[in-house]
N, C-alpha and C positions, 0 to 999 in steps of 0.2 A: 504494500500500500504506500500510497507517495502523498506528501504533503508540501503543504507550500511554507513561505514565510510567513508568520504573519505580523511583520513591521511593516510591509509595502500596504501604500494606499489603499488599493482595493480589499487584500484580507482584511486589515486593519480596523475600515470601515464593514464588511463583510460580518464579523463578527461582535466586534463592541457599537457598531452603528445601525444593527438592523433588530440584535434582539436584547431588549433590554432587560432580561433577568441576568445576562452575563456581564452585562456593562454594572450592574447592582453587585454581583458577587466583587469585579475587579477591584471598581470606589471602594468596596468596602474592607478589600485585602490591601488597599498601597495609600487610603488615606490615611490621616494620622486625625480622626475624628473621636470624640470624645463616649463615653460611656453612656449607651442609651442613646447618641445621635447617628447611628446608623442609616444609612440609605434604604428606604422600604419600596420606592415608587420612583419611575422618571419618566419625563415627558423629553423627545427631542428638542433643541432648538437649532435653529441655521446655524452653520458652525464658523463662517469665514467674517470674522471682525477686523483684521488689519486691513491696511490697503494693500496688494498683494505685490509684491516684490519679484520681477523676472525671473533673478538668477536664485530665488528661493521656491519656487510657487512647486516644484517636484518633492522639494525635500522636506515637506512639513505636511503632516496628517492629523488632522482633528479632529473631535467627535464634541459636541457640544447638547451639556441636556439641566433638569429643574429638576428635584427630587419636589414630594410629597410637602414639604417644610418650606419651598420658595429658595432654598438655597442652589447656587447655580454650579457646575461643573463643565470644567473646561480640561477634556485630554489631549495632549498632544504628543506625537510623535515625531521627534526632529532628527532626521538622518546624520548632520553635520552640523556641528556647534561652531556660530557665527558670535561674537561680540553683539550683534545688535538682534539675539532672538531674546535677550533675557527684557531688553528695553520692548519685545513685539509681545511676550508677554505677560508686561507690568501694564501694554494698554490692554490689549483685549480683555481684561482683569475688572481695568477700570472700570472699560467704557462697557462692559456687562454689567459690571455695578452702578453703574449710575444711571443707565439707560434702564433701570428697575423703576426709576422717578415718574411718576406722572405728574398733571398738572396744580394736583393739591401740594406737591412739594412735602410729605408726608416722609422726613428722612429718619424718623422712628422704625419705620416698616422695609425699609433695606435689610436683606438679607447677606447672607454672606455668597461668595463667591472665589472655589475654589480651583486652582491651577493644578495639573498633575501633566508635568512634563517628564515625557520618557524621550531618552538621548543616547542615540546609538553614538558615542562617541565618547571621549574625556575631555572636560572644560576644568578642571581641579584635579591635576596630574599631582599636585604636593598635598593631597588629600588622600587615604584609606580611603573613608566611606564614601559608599555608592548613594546614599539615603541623605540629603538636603532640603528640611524644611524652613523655609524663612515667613516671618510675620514681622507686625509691624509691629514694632515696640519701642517702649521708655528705652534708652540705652545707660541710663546709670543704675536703674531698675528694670530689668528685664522680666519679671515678674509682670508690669504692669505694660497690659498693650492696648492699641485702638484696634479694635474687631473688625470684623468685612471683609479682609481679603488675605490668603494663604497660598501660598506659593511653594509646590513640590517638584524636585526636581532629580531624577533620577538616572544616573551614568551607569545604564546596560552593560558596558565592556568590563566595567569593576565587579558586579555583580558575581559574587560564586555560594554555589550550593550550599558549599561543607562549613560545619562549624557556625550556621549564624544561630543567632538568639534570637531573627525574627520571628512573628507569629507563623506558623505553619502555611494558611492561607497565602501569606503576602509572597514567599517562596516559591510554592507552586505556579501562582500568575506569574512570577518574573522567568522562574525554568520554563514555564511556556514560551516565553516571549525572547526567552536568547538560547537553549537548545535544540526550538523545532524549525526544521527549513527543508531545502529543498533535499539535503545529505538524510534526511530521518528516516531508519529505515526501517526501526523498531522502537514505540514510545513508551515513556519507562513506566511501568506499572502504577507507580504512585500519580502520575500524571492521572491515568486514569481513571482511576478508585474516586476523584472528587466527579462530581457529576456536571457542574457546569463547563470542568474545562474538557472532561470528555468531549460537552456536547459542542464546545468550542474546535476541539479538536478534529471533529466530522465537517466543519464550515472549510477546514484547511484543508480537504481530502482533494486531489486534484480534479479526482471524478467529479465534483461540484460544479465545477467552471466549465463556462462554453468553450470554444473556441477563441473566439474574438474577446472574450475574457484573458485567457491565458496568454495572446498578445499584446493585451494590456499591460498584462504584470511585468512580460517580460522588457516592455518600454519602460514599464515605472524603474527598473532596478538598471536599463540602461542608461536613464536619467540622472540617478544619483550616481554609478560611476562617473560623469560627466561633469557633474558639477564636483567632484571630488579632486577633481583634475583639473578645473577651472580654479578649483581653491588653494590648491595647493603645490602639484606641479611647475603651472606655466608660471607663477609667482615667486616661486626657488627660481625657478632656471631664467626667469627675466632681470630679476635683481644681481644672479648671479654672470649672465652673460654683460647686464650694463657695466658694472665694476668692471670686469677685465677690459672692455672698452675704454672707462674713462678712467682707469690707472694707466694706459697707455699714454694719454696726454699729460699727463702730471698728476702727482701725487694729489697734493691740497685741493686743484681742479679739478682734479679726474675723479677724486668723491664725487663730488656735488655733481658733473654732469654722469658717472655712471651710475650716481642716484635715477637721476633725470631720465638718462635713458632705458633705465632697468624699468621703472614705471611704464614706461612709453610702449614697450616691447611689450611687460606682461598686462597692458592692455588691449594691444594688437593679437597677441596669442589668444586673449580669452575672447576678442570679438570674434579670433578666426573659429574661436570652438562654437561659438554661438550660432556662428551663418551656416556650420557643419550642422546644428540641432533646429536649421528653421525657424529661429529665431526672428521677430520682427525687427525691422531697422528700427524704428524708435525705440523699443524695448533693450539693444545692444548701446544705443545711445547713452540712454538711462545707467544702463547697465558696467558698460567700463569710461563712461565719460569722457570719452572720447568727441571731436567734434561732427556736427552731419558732414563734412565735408571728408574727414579720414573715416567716417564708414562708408560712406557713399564710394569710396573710392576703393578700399578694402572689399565690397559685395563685388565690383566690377573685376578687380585682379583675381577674385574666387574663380568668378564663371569663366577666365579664360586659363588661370595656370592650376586649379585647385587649390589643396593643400599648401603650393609653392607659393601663393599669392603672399606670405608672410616677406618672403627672401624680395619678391619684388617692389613691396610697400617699402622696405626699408631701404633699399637702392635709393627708390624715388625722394627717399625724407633726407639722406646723407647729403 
């Protein structure tokens, strides 16, 4: 039997977005909710609050819902840790909470609104724990906080089985979520003894999926490769090839313009990967801030040398 991922979009949604007795079991394994506040009931809501971000809009998966009590939850699942998802975060956070307001201005009846971010990735490398919850709080007293809004954040790659003291529950969802993929070829018992991730674990079977499904999936994981390489890659190797250029012309100079040109280069490389993904011109605009004039010029040396169009822009900029 063959199973899929399910950190990609479609599972993802597939399972904690379509049946919500599992999305009730998960809230209730990985939040950090008080005694007797348990999730019993949810209602979906629309899930895309930020404005959406080109070079983001593959690598982030949400699921947005109300429990029984008016309090709001927000999952997300973010393939690559960015500096500014913690800021995409702290609004969609917000602006669920205060978009609670109607016209009486009644800000007694604001509910809380909670984050639960799972991140395939490490953002807090001089950190052990996997497990990050921030609120807002006195900072000479931390004891005393302002309530509404709670922020979970969870680094999947740290995550290991053996030896935790967490709840039982909270284990099992996360061994779901970073053991089973496309390699599984037998799931471990204990997996399936609990019943909803069993019944989680039948949403992953590949038999579920159409066709045109399973081409989905297989774009979605082609996408975060992609952007993985727009983040990180042509970013080394652009900064790294400007320096060798501008320690060529002198020391003291040849910083500051192999700054200059490492910039230049690893925004050329990431427009080139972008025109590679069909990307729109305004969208790669936005995207490596480059001017319309060097993409517009950049899409033209695509269509005629490919790939090589890189080696040509640069001729023409020297």
């Amino acid at each position: 039997m063959k199973y899929l991922d399910p950190k990609s979009d479609l599972t993802f949604k597939r399972v904690f977005g379509q049946h919500p007795h599992l999305l009730i079991s998960f809230l209730n394994a990985l939040l950090p909710l008080e005694e007797g506040r348990i999730v019993q009931s949810i209602e979906y809501l629309p899930a895309e609050l930020a404005p959406e971000n080109p070079l983001q809009k593959h690598s982030i998966v949400d699921v947005r819902c109300k429990d029984n009590q008016g309090r709001q939850f927000i999952v997300e699942m973010q393939m690559h840790w960015t500096k500014a998802f913690m800021q995409r975060v702290l609004f969609n956070a917000s602006k669920a909470y205060v978009t609670q307001l109607e016209r009486s201005y009644e800000y007694d009846k604001l509910e809380p609104v909670y984050t639960l971010s799972l991140v395939n990735d490490i953002f807090l490398p001089e950190k052990e724990e996997y497990y990050h919850h921030y609120q807002i709080v006195n900072i000479a007293d931390t004891e005393q906080r302002i309530e509404g809004l709670e922020f979970i954040f969870i680094e999947l790659p740290k995550f290991k089985a053996k030896n935790l003291t967490e709840k039982r529950l909270q284990v099992l969802w996360l061994r779901f979520l970073t053991e089973i993929d496309e390699k599984t070829q037998e799931v471990p018992k204990d997996l399936l003894k609990d019943r909803n991730i069993s019944k989680a674990l039948e949403h992953l079977r590949t038999s579920a999926f159409t066709e045109a499904e399973m081409n989905a999936y297989d774009r979605y994981w082609d996408s975060v490769r992609t952007l993985r390489t727009l983040q990180s890659g042509s970013f080394k190797s652009g900064i790294s090839e400007g320096h060798a250029e501008g320690h060529a012309e002198g020391r003291a100079e040849g910083e500051n313009i192999g700054r200059e040109k490492g910039e230049r280069l690893k925004a050329y490389k990431t427009a080139l990967k972008a025109i590679e993904m069909n990307m729109p011109e305004k969208d790669i605009i936005k995207l490596t801030e480059l001017s319309k004039v060097d993409v517009t010029k950049l899409l033209k040396l695509f269509e005629k040398y490919g790939r090589d169009a890189l080696r040509h822009m640069r001729e023409q900029n020297d």
